[in-house]
py3Dmol code that shows the C-alpha trace and the ligand (Angstrom):
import py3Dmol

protein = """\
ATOM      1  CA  UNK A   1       5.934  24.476 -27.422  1.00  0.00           C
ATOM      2  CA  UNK A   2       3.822  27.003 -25.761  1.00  0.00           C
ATOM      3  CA  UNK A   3       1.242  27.767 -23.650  1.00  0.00           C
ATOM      4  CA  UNK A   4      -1.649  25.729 -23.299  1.00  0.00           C
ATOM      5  CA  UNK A   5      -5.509  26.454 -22.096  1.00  0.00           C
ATOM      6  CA  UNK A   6      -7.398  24.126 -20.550  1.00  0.00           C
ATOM      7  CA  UNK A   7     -10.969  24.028 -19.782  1.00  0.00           C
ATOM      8  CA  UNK A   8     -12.191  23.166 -16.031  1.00  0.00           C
ATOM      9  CA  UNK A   9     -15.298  22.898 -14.528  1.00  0.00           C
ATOM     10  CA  UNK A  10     -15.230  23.905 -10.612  1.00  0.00           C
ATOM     11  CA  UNK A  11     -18.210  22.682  -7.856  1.00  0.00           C
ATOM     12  CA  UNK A  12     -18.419  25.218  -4.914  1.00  0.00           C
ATOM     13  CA  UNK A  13     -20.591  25.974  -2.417  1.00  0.00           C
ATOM     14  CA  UNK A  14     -21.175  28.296   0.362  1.00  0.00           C
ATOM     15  CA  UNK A  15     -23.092  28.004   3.442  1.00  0.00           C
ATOM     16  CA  UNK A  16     -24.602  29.640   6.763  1.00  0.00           C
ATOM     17  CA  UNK A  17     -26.214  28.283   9.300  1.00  0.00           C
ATOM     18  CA  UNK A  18     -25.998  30.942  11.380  1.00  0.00           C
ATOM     19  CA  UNK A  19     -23.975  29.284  14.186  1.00  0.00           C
ATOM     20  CA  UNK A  20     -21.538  27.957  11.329  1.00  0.00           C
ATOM     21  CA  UNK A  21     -20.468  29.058   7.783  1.00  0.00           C
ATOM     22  CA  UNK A  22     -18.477  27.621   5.335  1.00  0.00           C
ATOM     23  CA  UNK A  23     -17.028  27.640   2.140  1.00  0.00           C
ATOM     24  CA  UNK A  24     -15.361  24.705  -0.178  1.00  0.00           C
ATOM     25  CA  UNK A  25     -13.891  23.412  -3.443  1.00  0.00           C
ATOM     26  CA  UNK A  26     -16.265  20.106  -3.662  1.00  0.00           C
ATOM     27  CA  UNK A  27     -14.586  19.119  -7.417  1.00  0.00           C
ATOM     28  CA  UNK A  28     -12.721  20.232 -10.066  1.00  0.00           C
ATOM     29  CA  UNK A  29     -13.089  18.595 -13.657  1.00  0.00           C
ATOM     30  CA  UNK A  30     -12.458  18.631 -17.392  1.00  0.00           C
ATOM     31  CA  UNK A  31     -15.436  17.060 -17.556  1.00  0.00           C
ATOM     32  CA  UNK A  32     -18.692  18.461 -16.290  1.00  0.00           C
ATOM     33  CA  UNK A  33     -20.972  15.321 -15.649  1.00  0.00           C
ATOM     34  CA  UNK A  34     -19.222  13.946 -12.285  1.00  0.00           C
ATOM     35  CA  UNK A  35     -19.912  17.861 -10.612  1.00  0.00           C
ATOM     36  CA  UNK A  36     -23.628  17.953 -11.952  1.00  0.00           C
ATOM     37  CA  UNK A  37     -24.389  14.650 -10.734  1.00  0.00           C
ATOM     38  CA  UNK A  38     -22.476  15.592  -7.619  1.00  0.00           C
ATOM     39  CA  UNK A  39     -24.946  18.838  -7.664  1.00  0.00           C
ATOM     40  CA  UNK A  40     -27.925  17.152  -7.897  1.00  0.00           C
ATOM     41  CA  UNK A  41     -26.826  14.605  -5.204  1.00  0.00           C
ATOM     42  CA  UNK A  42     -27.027  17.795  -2.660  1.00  0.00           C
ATOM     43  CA  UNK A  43     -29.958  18.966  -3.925  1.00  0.00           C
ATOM     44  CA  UNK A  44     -32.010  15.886  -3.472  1.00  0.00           C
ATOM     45  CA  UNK A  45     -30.813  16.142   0.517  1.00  0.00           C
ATOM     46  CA  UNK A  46     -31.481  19.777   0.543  1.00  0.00           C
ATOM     47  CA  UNK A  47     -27.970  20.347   1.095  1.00  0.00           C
ATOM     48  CA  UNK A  48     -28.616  17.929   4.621  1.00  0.00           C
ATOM     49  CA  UNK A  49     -24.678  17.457   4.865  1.00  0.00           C
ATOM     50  CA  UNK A  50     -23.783  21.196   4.682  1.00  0.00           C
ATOM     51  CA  UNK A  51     -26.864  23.092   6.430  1.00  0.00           C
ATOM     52  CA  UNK A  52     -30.000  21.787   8.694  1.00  0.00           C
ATOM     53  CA  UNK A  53     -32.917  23.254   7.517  1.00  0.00           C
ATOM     54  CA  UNK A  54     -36.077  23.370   9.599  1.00  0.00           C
ATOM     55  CA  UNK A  55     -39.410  24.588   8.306  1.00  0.00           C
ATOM     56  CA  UNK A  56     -40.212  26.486   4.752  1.00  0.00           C
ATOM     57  CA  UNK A  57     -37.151  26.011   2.474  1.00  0.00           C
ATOM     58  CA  UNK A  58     -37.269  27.792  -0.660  1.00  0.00           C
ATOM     59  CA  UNK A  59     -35.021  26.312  -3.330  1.00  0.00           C
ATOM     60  CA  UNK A  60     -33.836  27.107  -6.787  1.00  0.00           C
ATOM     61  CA  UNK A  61     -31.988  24.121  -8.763  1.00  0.00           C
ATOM     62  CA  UNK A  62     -30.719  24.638 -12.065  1.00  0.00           C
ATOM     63  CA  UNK A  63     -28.061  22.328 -14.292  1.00  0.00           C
ATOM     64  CA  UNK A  64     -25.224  24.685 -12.838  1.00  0.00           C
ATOM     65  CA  UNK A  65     -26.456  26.015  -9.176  1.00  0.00           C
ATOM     66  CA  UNK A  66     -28.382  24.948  -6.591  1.00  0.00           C
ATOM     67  CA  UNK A  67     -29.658  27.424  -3.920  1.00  0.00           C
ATOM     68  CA  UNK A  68     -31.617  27.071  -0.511  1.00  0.00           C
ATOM     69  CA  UNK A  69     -32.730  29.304   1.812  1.00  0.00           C
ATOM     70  CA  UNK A  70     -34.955  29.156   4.725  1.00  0.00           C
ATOM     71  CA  UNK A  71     -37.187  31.600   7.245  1.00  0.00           C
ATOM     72  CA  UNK A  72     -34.516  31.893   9.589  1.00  0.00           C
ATOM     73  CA  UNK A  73     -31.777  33.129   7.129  1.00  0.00           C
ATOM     74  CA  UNK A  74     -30.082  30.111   6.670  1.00  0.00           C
ATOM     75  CA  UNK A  75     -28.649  29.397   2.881  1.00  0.00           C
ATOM     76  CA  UNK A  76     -26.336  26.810   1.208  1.00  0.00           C
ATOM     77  CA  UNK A  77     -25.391  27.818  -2.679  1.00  0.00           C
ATOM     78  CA  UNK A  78     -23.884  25.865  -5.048  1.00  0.00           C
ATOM     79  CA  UNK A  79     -22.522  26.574  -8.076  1.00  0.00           C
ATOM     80  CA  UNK A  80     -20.060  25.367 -11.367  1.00  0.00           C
ATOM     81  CA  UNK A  81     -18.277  27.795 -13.049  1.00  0.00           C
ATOM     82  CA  UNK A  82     -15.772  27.039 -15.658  1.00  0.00           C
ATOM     83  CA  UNK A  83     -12.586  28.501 -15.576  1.00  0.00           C
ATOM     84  CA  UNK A  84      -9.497  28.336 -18.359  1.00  0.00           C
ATOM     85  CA  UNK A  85      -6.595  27.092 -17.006  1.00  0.00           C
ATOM     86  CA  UNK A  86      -3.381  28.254 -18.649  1.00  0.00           C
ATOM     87  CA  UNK A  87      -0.378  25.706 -18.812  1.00  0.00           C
ATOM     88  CA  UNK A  88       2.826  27.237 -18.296  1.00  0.00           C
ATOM     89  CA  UNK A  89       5.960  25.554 -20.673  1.00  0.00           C
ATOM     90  CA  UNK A  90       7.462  24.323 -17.615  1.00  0.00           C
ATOM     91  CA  UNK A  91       4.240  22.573 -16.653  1.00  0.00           C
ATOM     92  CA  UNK A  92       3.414  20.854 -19.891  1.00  0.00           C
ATOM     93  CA  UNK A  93       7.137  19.785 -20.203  1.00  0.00           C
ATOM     94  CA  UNK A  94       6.400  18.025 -16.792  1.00  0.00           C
ATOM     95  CA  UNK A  95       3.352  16.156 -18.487  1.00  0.00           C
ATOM     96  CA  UNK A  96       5.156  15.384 -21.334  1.00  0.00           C
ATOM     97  CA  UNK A  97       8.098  13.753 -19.395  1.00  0.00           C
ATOM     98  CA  UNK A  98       5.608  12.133 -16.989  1.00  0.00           C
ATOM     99  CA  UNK A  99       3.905  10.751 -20.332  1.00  0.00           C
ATOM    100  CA  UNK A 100       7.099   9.189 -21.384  1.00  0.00           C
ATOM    101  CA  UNK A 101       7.842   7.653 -18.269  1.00  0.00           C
ATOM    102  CA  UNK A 102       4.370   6.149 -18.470  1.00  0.00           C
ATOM    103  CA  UNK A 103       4.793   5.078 -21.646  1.00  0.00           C
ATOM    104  CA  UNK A 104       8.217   3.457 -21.111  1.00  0.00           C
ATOM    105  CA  UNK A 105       6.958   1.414 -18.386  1.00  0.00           C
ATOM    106  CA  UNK A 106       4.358   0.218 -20.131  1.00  0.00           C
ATOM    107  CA  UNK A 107       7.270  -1.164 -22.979  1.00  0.00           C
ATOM    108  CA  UNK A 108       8.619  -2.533 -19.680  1.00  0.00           C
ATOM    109  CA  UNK A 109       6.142  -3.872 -17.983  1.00  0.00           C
ATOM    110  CA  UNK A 110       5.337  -5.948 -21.348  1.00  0.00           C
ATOM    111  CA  UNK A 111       8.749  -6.704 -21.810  1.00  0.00           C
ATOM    112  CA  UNK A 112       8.847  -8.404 -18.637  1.00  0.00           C
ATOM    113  CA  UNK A 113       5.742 -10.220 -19.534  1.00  0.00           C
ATOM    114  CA  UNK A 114       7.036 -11.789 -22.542  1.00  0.00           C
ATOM    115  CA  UNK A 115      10.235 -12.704 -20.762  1.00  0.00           C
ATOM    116  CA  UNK A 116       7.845 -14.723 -18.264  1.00  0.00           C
ATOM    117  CA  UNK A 117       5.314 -15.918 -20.590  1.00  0.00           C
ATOM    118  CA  UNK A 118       8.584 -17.381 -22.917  1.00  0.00           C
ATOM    119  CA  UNK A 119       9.875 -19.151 -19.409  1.00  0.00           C
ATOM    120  CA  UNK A 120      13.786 -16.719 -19.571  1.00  0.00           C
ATOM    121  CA  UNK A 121      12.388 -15.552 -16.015  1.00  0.00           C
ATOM    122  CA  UNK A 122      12.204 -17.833 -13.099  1.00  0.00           C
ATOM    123  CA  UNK A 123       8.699 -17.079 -11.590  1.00  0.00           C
ATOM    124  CA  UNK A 124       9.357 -15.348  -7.814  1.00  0.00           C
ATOM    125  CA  UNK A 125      11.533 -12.849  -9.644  1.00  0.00           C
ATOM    126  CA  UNK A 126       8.620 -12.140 -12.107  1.00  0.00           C
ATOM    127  CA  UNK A 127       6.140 -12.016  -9.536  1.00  0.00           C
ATOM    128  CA  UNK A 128       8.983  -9.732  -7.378  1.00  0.00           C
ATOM    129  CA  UNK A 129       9.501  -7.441 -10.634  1.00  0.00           C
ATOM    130  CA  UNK A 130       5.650  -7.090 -11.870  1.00  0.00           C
ATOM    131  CA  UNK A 131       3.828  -3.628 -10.179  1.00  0.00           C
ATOM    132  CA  UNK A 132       6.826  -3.118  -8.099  1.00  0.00           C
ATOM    133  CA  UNK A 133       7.672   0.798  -8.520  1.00  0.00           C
ATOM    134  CA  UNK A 134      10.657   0.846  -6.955  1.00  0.00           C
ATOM    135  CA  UNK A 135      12.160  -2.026  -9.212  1.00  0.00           C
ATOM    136  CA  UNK A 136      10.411  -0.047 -12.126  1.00  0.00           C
ATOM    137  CA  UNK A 137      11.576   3.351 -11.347  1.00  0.00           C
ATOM    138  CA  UNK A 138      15.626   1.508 -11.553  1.00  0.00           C
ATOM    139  CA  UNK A 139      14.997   0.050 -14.665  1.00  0.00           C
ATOM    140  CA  UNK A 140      13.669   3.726 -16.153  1.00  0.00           C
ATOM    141  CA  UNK A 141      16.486   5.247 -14.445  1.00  0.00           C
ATOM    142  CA  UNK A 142      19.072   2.821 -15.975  1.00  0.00           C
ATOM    143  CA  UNK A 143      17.374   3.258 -19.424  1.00  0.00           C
ATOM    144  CA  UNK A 144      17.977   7.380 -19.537  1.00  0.00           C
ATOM    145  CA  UNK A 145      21.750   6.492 -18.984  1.00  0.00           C
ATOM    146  CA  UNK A 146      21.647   3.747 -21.368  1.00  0.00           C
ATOM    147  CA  UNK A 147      19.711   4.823 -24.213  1.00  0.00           C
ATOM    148  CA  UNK A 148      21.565   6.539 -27.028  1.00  0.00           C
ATOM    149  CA  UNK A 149      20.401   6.303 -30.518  1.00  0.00           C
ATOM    150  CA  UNK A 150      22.606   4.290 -31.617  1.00  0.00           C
ATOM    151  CA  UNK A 151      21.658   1.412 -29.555  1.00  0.00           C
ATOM    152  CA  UNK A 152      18.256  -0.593 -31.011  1.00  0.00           C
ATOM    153  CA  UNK A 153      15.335   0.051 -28.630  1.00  0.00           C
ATOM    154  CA  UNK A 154      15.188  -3.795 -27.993  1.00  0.00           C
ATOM    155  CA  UNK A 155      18.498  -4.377 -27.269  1.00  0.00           C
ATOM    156  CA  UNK A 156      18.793  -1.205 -24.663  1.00  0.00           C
ATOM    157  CA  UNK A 157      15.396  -3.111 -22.692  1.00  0.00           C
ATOM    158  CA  UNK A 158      17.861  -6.195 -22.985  1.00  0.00           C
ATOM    159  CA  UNK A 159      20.776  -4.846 -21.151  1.00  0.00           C
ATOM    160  CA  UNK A 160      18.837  -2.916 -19.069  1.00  0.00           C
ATOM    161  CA  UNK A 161      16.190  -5.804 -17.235  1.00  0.00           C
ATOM    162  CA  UNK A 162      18.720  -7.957 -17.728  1.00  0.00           C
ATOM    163  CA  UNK A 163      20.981  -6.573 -15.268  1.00  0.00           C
ATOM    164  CA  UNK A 164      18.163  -5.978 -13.069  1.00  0.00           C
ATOM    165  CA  UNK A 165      17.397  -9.220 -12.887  1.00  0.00           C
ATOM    166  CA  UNK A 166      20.707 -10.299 -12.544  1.00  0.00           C
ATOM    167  CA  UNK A 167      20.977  -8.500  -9.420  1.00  0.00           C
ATOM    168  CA  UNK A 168      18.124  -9.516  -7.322  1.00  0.00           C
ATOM    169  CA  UNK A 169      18.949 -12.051  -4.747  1.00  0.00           C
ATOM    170  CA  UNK A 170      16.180 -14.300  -3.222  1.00  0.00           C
ATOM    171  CA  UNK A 171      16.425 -12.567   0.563  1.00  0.00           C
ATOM    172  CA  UNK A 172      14.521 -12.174   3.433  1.00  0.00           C
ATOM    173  CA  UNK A 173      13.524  -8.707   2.394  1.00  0.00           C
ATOM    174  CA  UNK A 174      12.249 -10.054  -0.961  1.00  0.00           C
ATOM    175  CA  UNK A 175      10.393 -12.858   0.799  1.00  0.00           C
ATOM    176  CA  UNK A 176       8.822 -10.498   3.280  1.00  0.00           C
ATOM    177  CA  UNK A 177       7.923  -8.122  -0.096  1.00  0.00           C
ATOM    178  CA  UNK A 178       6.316 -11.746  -1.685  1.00  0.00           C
ATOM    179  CA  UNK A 179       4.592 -13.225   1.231  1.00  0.00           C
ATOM    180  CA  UNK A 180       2.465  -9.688   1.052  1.00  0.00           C
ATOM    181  CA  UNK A 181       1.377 -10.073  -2.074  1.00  0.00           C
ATOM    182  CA  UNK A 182       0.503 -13.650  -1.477  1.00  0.00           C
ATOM    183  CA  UNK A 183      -1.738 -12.317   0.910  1.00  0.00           C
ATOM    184  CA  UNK A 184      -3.706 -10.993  -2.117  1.00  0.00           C
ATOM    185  CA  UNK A 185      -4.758 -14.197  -3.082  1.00  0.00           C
ATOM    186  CA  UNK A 186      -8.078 -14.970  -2.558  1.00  0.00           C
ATOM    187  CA  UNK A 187      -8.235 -19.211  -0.907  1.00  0.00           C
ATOM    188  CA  UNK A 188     -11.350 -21.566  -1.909  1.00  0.00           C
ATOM    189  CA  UNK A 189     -12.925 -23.792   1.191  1.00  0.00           C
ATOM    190  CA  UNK A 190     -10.582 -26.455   0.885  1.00  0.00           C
ATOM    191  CA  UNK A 191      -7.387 -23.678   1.277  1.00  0.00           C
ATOM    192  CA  UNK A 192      -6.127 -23.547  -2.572  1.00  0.00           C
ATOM    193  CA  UNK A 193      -5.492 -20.587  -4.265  1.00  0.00           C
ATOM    194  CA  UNK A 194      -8.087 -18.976  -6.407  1.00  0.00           C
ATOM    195  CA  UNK A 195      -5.122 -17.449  -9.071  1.00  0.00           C
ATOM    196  CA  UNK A 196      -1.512 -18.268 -10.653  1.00  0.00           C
ATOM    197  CA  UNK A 197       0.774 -17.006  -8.125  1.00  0.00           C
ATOM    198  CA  UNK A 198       4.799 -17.065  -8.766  1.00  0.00           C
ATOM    199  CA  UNK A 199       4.312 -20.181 -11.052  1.00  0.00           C
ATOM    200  CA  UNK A 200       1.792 -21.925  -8.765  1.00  0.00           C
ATOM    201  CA  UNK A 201      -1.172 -22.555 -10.733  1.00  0.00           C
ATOM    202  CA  UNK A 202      -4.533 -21.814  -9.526  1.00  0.00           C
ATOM    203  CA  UNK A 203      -6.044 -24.555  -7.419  1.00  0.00           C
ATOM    204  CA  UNK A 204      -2.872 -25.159  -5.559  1.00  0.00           C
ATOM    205  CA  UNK A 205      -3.123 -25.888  -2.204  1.00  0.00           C
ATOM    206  CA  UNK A 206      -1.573 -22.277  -0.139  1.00  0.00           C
ATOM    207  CA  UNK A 207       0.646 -25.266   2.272  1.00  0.00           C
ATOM    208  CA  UNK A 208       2.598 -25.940  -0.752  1.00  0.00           C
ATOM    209  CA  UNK A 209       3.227 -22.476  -1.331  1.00  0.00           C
ATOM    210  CA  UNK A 210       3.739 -22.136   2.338  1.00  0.00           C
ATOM    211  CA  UNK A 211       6.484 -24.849   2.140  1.00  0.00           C
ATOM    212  CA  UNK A 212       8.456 -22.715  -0.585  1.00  0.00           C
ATOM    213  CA  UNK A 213       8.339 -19.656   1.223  1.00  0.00           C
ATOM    214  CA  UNK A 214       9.620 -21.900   4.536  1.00  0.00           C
ATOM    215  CA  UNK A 215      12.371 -23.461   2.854  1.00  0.00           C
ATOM    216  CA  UNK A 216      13.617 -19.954   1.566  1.00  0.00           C
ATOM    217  CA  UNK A 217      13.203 -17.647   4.143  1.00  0.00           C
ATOM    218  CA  UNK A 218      16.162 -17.898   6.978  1.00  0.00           C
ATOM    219  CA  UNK A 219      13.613 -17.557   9.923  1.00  0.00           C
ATOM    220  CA  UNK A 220      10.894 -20.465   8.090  1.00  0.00           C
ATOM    221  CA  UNK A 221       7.046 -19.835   7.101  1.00  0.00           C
ATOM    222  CA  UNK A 222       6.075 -19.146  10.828  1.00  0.00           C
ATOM    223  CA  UNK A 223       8.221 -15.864  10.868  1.00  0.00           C
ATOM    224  CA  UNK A 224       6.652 -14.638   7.975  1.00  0.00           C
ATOM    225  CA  UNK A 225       3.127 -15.555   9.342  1.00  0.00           C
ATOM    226  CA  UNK A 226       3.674 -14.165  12.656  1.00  0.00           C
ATOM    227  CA  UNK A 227       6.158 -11.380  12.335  1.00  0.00           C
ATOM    228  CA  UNK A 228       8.860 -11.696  14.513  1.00  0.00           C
ATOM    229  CA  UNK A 229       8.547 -13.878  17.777  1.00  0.00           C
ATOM    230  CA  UNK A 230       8.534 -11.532  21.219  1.00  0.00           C
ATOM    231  CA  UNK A 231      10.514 -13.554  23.645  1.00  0.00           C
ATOM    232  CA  UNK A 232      10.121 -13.303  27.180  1.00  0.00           C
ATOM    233  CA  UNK A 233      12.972 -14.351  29.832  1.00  0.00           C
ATOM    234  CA  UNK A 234      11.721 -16.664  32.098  1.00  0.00           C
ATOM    235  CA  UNK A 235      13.563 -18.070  35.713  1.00  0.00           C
ATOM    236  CA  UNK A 236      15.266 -21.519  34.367  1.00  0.00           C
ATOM    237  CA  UNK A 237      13.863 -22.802  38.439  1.00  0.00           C
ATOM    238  CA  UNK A 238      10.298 -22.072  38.163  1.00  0.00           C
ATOM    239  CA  UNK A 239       9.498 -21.181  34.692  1.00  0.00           C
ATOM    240  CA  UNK A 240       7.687 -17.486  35.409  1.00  0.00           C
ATOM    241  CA  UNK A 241       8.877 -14.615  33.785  1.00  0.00           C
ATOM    242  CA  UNK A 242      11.013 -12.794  35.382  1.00  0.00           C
ATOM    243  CA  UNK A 243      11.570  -9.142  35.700  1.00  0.00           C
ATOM    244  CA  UNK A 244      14.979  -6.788  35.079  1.00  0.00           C
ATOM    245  CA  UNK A 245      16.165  -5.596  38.359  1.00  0.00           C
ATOM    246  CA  UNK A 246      15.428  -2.242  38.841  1.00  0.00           C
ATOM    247  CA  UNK A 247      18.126  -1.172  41.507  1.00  0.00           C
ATOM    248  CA  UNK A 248      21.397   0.282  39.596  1.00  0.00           C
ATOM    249  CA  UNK A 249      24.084  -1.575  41.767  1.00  0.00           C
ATOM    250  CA  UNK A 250      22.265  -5.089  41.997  1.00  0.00           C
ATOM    251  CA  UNK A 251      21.575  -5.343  37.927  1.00  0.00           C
ATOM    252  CA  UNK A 252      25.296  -5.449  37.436  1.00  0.00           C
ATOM    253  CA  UNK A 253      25.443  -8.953  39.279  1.00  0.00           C
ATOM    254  CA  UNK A 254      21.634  -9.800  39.101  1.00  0.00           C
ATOM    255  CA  UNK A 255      20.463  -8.742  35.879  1.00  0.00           C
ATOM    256  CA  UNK A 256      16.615 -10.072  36.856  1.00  0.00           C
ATOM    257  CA  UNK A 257      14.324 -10.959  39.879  1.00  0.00           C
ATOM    258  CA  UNK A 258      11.961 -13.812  39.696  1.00  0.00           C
ATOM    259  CA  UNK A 259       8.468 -12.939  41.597  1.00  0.00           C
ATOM    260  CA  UNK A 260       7.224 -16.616  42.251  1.00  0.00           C
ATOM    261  CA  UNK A 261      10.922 -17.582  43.368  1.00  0.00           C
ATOM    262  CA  UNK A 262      11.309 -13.728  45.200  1.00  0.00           C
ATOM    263  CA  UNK A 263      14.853 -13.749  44.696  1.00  0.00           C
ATOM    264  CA  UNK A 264      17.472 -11.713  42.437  1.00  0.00           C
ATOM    265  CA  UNK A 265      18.693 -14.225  39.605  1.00  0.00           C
ATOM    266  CA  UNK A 266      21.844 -14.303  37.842  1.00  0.00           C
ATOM    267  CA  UNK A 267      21.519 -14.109  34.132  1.00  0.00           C
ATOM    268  CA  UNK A 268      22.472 -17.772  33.665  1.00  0.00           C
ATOM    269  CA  UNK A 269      19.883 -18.922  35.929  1.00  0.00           C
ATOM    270  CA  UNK A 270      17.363 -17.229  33.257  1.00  0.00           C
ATOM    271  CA  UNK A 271      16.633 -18.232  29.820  1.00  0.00           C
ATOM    272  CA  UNK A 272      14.455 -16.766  26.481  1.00  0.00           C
ATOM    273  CA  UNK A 273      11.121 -18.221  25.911  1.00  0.00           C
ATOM    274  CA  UNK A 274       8.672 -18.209  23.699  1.00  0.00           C
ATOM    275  CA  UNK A 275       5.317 -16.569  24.944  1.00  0.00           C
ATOM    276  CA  UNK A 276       2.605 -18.553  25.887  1.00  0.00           C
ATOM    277  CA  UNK A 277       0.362 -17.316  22.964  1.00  0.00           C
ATOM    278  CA  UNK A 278       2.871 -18.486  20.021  1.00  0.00           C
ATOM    279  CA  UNK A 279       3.970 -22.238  21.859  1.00  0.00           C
ATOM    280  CA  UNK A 280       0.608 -23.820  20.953  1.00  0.00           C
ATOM    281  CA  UNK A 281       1.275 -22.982  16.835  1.00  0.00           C
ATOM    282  CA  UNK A 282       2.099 -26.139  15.387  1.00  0.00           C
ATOM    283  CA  UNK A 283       4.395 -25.584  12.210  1.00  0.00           C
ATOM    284  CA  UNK A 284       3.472 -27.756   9.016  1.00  0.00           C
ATOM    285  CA  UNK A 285       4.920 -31.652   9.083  1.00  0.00           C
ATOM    286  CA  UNK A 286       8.586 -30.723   7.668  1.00  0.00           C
ATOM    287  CA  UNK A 287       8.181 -26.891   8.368  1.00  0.00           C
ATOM    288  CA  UNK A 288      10.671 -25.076  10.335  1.00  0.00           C
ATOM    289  CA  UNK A 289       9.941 -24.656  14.100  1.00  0.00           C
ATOM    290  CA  UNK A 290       9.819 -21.598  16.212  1.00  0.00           C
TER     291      UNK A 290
END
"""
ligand_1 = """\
1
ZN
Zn 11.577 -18.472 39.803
"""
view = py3Dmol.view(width=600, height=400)
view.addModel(protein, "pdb")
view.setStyle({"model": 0}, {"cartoon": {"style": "trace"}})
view.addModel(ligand_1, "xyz")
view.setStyle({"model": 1}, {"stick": {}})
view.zoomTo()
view.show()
C-alpha cells in the first residue's frame, strides 16, 4: 500500500478593521458545495460577522472568493483553494483499521439484534448492550484475541457476546446507565411512552416502567429520580437543624449545637433527616420510600 492524494477544498478569510484583524480556517472539505454555500452566506451579510462596514463598500464575489473593501481601508477576503493532501502509509493503515472496527461493529451490533428480535436476550440487557461503546469496544477487543481462522466467523460472534452477556449483572450502575436512556423517551398526555423501551411496548404507561426500575434498584425509583437524598442532622428536641461545633475541644464530646435550643448536643441527641424539599414526594402505591 502506498501513498495516497487526496483532494481538499479549504474556506479562509482574512480581515481588518483597523482596530482588529484576523485570520481563520472557516472549513475544510472533499467536497466543495458546503464552503461555497458557506461563501455566499458571508457575502449576502457583507461579511457583517467578521468586519462592520460603514458607507461605500466595494465588493467582488466570485464562485471561489469574496472580497470587500470600504473608504476607510477596511477589507474582509475570502477565498477556497484546493490543496492535495498526501496520506502517509501509517495514516491510511489507521483508516483502514478504523474501517474494520466500524465494520465489525456493525456485524455486532446486528448480531445483537437478531439475538433480541429471536427472544435468546432478555430485554434490559439488550437495551444495556445496544449503542453502548464501552460494552462494544469489549466485545471488539475480545474478538482480536479470539478470532483465528480456523474458527467460523459465526461461531467466534457466539463465544464472544455470549460471554459478554454472561457477565453483566443487573446493578445499580447498570440501572443508573438505563434510567438515562429512559429519559430519552418521549411521554404522550396521559404519561405512556411514545416507543418500545427494554421490552415495554409503546403506549405503556412510564409508572409501570417506574415500578421495574424500583423493584431492581437497591435505593428504589425515587433514588434514581432524585439522585441521591442530602440529609441534614436535625436536634431530636426541637427538630431544627443543627450545626457541627466549631470549637476543637467541645466537638469531641458535642459533635453539634442546636440554634433554636442554644445548647451543645451530644450526637445521640441528633438524628439524619430528610430535607424539607424531598419529605413532601410521595413514592408510587407499592414503591419504595425515601
Ligand atoms: Zn434544638
Amino acid at each position: 500500500m502506498g501513498n495516497s492524494k487526496v483532494l481538499l477544498y479549504v474556506l479562509h478569510g482574512a480581515w481588518d478593521s483597523q482596530s482588529a484583524d484576523g485570520v481563520m480556517v472557516l472549513g475544510v472539505s472533499v467536497d466543495i458545495e458546503p464552503l461555497q454555500k458557506r461563501l455566499d452566506e458571508i457575502a449576502e451579510s457583507k461579511a457583517g460577522e467578521f468586519v462592520e462596514m460603514c458607507g461605500y463598500i466595494q465588493e467582488e464575489h466570485g464562485e471561489r472568493y469574496y472580497e470587500a473593501v470600504n473608504v476607510s481601508g477596511k477589507y474582509a477576503k475570502f477565498y477556497i483553494t484546493e490543496h492535495y493532501v498526501e496520506l502517509s502509509e501509517s495514516l491510511m493503515g489507521e483508516i483502514s483499521r478504523d474501517m474494520e472496527k466500524l465494520d465489525r461493529s456493525r456485524d455486532v451490533e446486528e448480531y445483537l439484534r437478531n439475538l433480541y428480535d429471536g427472544g435468546s436476550v432478555i430485554p434490559w440487557v439488550h437495551e444495556y448492550m445496544d449503542g453502548n461503546e464501552e460494552v462494544m469496544e469489549e466485545i471488539l477487543q475480545l474478538f482480536g484475541k479470539a478470532e483465528d481462522c480456523n474458527t467460523p466467523f459465526n461461531t467466534t460472534m457466539d463465544i464472544v457476546v455470549g460471554s459478554v452477556i454472561k457477565s453483566l449483572r443487573l446493578d445499580d450502575e447498570k440501572l443508573e446507565y438505563l434510567w438515562e436512556k429512559f429519559g430519552d423517551i418521549l411521554i404522550d398526555d396521559d404519561e405512556c411512552i411514545l416507543d418500545d423501551f427494554m421490552g415495554f411496548e409503546c403506549g405503556t404507561h412510564r409508572e409501570i416502567v417506574w415500578r421495574w426500575f424500583d423493584e431492581h434498584h437497591s435505593k428504589g425509583v425515587v433514588h434514581l429520580m432524585l439522585g441521591p437524598v442530602p440529609e441534614k442532622i436535625v436536634c431530636k428536641k426541637c427538630g431544627t437543624e443543627v450545626r457541627p461545633e466549631e470549637d476543637e475541644e467541645l466537638r469531641n464530646e458535642y459533635p453539634y449545637y442546636c440554634p433554636e435550643c442554644d445548647e451543645n448536643k451530644y450526637s445521640f441527641e441528633c438524628e439524619g433527616g430528610v430535607t424539607d424539599e424531598y419529605k413532601d414526594i410521595v413514592p408510587l402505591p407499592g414503591c419504595q420510600q425515601l
